[in-house]
C-alpha positions as CSV (number, residue, x, y, z in Angstrom):
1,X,13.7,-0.5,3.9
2,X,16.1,-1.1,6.6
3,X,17.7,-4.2,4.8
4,X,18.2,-3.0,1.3
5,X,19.6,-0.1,3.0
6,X,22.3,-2.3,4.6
7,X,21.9,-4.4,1.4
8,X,23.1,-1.5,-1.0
9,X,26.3,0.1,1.7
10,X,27.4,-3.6,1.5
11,X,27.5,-4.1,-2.2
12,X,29.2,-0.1,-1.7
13,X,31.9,-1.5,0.5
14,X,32.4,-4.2,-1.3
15,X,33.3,-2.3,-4.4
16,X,35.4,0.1,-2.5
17,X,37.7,-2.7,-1.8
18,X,37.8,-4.7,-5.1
19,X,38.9,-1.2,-6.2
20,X,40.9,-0.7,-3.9
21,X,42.3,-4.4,-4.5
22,X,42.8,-4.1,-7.9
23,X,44.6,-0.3,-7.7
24,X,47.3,-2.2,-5.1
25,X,47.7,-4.9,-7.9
26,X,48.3,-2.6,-10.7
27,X,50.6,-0.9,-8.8
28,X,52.6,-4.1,-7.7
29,X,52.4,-5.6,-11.3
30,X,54.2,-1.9,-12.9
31,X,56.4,-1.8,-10.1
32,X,57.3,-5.7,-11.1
33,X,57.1,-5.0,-14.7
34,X,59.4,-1.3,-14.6
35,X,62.3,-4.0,-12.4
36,X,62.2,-6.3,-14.9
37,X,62.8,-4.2,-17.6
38,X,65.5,-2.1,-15.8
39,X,67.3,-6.0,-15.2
40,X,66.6,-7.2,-18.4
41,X,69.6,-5.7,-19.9
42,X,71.8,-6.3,-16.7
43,X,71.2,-10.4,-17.0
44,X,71.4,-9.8,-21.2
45,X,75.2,-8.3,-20.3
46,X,76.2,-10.7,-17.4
47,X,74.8,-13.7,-20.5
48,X,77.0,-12.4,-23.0
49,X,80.0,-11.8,-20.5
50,X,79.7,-15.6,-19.4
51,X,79.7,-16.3,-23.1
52,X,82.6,-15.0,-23.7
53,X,84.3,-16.6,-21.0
54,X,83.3,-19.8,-21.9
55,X,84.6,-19.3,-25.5
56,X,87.9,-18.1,-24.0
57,X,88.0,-21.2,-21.7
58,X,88.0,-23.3,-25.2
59,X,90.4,-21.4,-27.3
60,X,93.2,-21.3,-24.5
61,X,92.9,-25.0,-22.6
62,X,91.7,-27.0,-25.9
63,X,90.3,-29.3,-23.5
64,X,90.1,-32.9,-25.0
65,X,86.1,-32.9,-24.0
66,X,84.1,-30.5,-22.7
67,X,83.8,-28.3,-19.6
68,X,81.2,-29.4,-17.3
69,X,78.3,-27.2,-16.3
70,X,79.2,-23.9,-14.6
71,X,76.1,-23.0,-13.3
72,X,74.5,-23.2,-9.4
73,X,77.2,-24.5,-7.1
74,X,80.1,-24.5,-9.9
75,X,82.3,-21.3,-10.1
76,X,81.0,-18.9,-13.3
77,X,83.0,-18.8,-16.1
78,X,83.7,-15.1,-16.0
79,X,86.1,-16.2,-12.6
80,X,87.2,-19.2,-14.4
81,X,88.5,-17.0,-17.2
82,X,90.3,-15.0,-14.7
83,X,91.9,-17.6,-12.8
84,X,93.1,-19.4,-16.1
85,X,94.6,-15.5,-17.6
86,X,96.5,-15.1,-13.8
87,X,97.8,-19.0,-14.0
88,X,99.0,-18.8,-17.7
89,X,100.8,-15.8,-17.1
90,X,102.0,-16.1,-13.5
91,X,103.1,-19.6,-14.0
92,X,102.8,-20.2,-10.7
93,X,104.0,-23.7,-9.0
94,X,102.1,-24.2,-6.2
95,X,98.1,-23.6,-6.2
96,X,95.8,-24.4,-3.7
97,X,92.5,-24.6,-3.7
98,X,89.6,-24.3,-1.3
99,X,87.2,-26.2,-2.7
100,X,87.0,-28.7,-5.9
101,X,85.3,-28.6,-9.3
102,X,85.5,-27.3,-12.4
103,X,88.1,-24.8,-11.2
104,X,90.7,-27.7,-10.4
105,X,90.3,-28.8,-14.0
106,X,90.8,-25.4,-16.1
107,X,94.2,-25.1,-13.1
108,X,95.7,-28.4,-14.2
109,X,95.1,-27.6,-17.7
110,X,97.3,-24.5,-16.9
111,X,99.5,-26.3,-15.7
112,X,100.1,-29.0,-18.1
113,X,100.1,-25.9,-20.8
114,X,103.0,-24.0,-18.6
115,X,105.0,-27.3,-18.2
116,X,104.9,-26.5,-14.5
117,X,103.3,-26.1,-11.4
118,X,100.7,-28.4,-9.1
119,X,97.0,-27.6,-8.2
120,X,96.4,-28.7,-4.3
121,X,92.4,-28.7,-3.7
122,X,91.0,-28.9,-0.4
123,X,87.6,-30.9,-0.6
124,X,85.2,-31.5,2.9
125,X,82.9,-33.7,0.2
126,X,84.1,-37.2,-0.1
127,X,81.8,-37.7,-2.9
128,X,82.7,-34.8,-4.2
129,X,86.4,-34.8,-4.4
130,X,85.8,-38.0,-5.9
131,X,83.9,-36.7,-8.6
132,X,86.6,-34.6,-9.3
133,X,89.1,-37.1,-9.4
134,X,87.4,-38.5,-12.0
135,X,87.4,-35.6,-14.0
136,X,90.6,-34.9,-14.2
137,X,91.5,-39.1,-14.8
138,X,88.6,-38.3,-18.1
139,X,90.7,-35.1,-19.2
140,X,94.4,-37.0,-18.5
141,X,95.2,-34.3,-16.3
142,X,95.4,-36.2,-12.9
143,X,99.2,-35.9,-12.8
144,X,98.7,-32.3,-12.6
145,X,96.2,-31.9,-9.3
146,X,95.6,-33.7,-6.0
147,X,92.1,-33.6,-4.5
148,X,92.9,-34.1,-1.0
149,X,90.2,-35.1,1.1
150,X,90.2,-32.5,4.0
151,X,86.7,-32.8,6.5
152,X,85.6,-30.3,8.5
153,X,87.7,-29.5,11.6
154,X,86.7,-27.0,14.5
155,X,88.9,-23.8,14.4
156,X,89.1,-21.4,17.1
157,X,90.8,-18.2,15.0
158,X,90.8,-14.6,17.0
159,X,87.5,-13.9,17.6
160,X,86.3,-16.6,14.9
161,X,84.9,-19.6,15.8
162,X,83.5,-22.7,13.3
163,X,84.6,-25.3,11.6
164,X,87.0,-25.3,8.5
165,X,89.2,-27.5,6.1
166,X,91.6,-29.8,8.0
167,X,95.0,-29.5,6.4
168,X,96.5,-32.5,7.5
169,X,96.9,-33.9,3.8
170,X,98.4,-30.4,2.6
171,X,102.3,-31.1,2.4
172,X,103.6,-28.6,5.2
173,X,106.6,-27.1,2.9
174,X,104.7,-26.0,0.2
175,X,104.9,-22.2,-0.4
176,X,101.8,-21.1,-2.4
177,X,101.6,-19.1,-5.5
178,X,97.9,-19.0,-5.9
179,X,95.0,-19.9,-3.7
180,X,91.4,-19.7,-4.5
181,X,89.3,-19.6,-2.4
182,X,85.3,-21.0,-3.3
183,X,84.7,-22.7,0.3
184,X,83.4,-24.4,2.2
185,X,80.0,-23.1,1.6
186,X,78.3,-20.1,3.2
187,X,76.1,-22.4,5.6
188,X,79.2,-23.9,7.2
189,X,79.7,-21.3,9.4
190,X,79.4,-17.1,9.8
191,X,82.0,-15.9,7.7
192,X,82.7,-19.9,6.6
193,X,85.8,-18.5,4.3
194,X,87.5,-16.7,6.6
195,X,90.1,-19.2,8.3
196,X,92.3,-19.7,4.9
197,X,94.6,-16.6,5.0
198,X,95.1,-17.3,9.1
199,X,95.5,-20.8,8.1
200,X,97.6,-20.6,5.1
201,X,99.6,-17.2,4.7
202,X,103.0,-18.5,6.9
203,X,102.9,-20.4,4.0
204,X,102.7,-17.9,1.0
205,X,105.5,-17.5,-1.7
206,X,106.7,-13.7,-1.9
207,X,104.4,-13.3,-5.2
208,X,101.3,-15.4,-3.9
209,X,98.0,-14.3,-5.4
210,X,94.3,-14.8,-3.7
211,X,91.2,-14.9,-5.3
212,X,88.1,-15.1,-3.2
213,X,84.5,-15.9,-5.0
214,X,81.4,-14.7,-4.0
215,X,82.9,-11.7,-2.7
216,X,79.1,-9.3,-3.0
217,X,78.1,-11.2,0.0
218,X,78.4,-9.6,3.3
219,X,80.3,-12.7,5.1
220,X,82.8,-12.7,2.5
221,X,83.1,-8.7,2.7
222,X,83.9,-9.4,6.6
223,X,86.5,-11.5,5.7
224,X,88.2,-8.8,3.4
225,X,88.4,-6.2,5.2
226,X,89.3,-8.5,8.6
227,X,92.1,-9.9,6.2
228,X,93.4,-6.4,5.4
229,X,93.2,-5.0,9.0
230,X,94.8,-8.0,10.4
231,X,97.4,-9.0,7.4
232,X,99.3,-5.1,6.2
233,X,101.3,-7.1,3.5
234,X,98.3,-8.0,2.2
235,X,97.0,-5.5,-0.5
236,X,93.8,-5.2,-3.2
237,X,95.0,-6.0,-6.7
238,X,93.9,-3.3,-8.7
239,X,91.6,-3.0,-11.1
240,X,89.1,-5.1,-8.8
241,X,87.6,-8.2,-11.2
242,X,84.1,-7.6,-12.1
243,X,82.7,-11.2,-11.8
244,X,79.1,-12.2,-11.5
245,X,79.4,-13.3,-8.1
246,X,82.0,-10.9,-7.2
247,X,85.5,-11.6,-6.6
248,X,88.1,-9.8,-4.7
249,X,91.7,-10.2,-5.6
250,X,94.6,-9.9,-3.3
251,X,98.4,-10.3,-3.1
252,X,101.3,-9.7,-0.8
253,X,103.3,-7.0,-1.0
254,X,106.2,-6.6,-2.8
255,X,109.4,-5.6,-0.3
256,X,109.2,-1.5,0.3
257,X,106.1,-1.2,-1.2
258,X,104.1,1.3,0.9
259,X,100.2,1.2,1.2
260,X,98.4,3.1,-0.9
C-alpha cells in the first residue's frame, strides 16, 4: 500500500541520518579525544615548569608570608622566576613597571635582598594599585616600590592611536634599568602595550632590560617587531624565555655592537 510504502522509506531515511549522526559524532569525539591526549603532556610539562618556579620564588625571596595567587590575570610564575634571576643579578636601580601585582612584590623583595634599587609601577586601577599597596605594607616592603596611580590617557604615537598610562607621577629623571611590561590589558586598545618603549626609552639607562608578557599574542607580536623596526639600538636577548604566556626580552645595545 501506498502509505506503508512512504511509511517504510521514512523509517529508511530516518536511519540513514541517525547513522549518519552518530558517524559525525564518533568522528568529532576521536578527534576531541586524539587533542587531548597529544596536550595532556604539554599542560603536565607547563604544571611542573610553574612548579618549579614557584618553589624557586620561595627559596630565593623567603618572603615573610606567602605569594598570592598567580593564576588568570596575575603574571605566571615561570615570568616571575625570570624577572626575580634578571633583578638579583642585574641589580638594577630603577624598575618600572607597567602594571601592578604580584610582580611589584617579588621586585621589591629584589630589592631589599640587593640593598638597592626602586620598583616604579604604573597602575590605571585605582582599586587595584591599592590592593597592591597593601601588599607590599603586609610583606614590609613598601619602602622599596611606589604604586603610582597612572589613568588612562589618549596617545597619539606614529600611526598608533589609543589610550595608555599617564606618566605624570613617574619622576622625569629617572633612567630605567628594567621595565616590564604586563599592561594595560589587551582590550584597552589594538596593540594596548605598544606606547611604553615610545613613551619611555629617552629615558633608558645604557644597560636597560625589557620584558614584555603575553608576547604569543599577535598584538603584542606587532609591537615587537614595530619596536625593532623603529628602535635599531634595541636588540632580542638571546636565548628567547620560554614562558607560558610568552615573553620576549629586549635590551639596548651596547656601544659598537653591530646587529646580528
Amino acid at each position: 500500500m501506498p502509505s506503508e510504502t512512504l511509511s517504510l522509506a521514512l523509517l529508511v531515511l530516518m536511519s540513514i541520518v541517525f547513522i549518519a549522526m552518530l558517524a559525525l559524532l564518533y568522528h568529532k569525539l576521536s578527534s576531541a579525544i586524539d587533542r587531548l591526549g597529544k596536550q595532556m603532556p604539554l599542560v603536565g610539562d607547563n604544571l611542573f615548569k610553574q612548579l618549579e618556579a614557584l618553589q624557586a620564588l620561595k627559596q630565593e625571596l623567603q618572603l615573610a608570608h606567602a605569594l598570592p595567587a598567580t593564576r588568570g590575570w596575575a603574571a605566571s610564575p615561570d615570568l616571575l622566576r625570570l624577572l626575580m634571576e634578571h633583578a638579583l643579578s642585574q641589580l638594577p636601580e630603577v624598575m618600572v613597571e607597567c602594571s601592578s601585582g604580584v610582580s611589584t612584590l617579588v621586585l621589591a623583595r629584589c630589592a631589599q635582598l640587593n640593598g638597592r634599587g626602586h620598583v616604579y609601577s604604573l597602575e590605571h586601577d585605582a582599586v587595584y594599585g591599592q590592593k597592591t599597596r597593601e601588599l607590599l605594607r603586609r610583606h614590609g616592603l613598601s619602602d622599596y616600590a611606589t604604586v603610582i596611580d597612572a589613568g588612562l590617557q589618549p596617545y597619539q604615537l606614529n600611526d598608533w592611536q589609543g589610550d595608555w598610562y599617564g606618566l605624570e607621577g613617574l619622576p622625569s629623571d629617572l633612567r630605567i634599568d628594567m621595565l616590564a611590561i604586563d599592561g594595560p590589558p589587551w582590550f584597552v586598545a589594538d596593540a594596548a602595550r605598544y606606547p611604553a618603549l615610545p613613551l619611555l626609552i629617552e629615558r633608558f639607562a645604557p644597560n636597560a632590560a625589557v620584558f614584555l608578557d603575553d608576547a604569543d599574542r599577535d598584538d603584542e607580536r606587532w609591537a615587537v617587531a614595530r619596536w625593532l623596526k623603529d628602535y635599531p639600538q634595541l636588540h632580542k636577548i638571546e636565548p628567547q624565555p620560554q614562558c607560558e604566556k610568552g615573553c620576549t626580552r629586549l635590551a639596548l645595545r651596547t656601544a659598537g655592537s653591530a646587529a646580528p
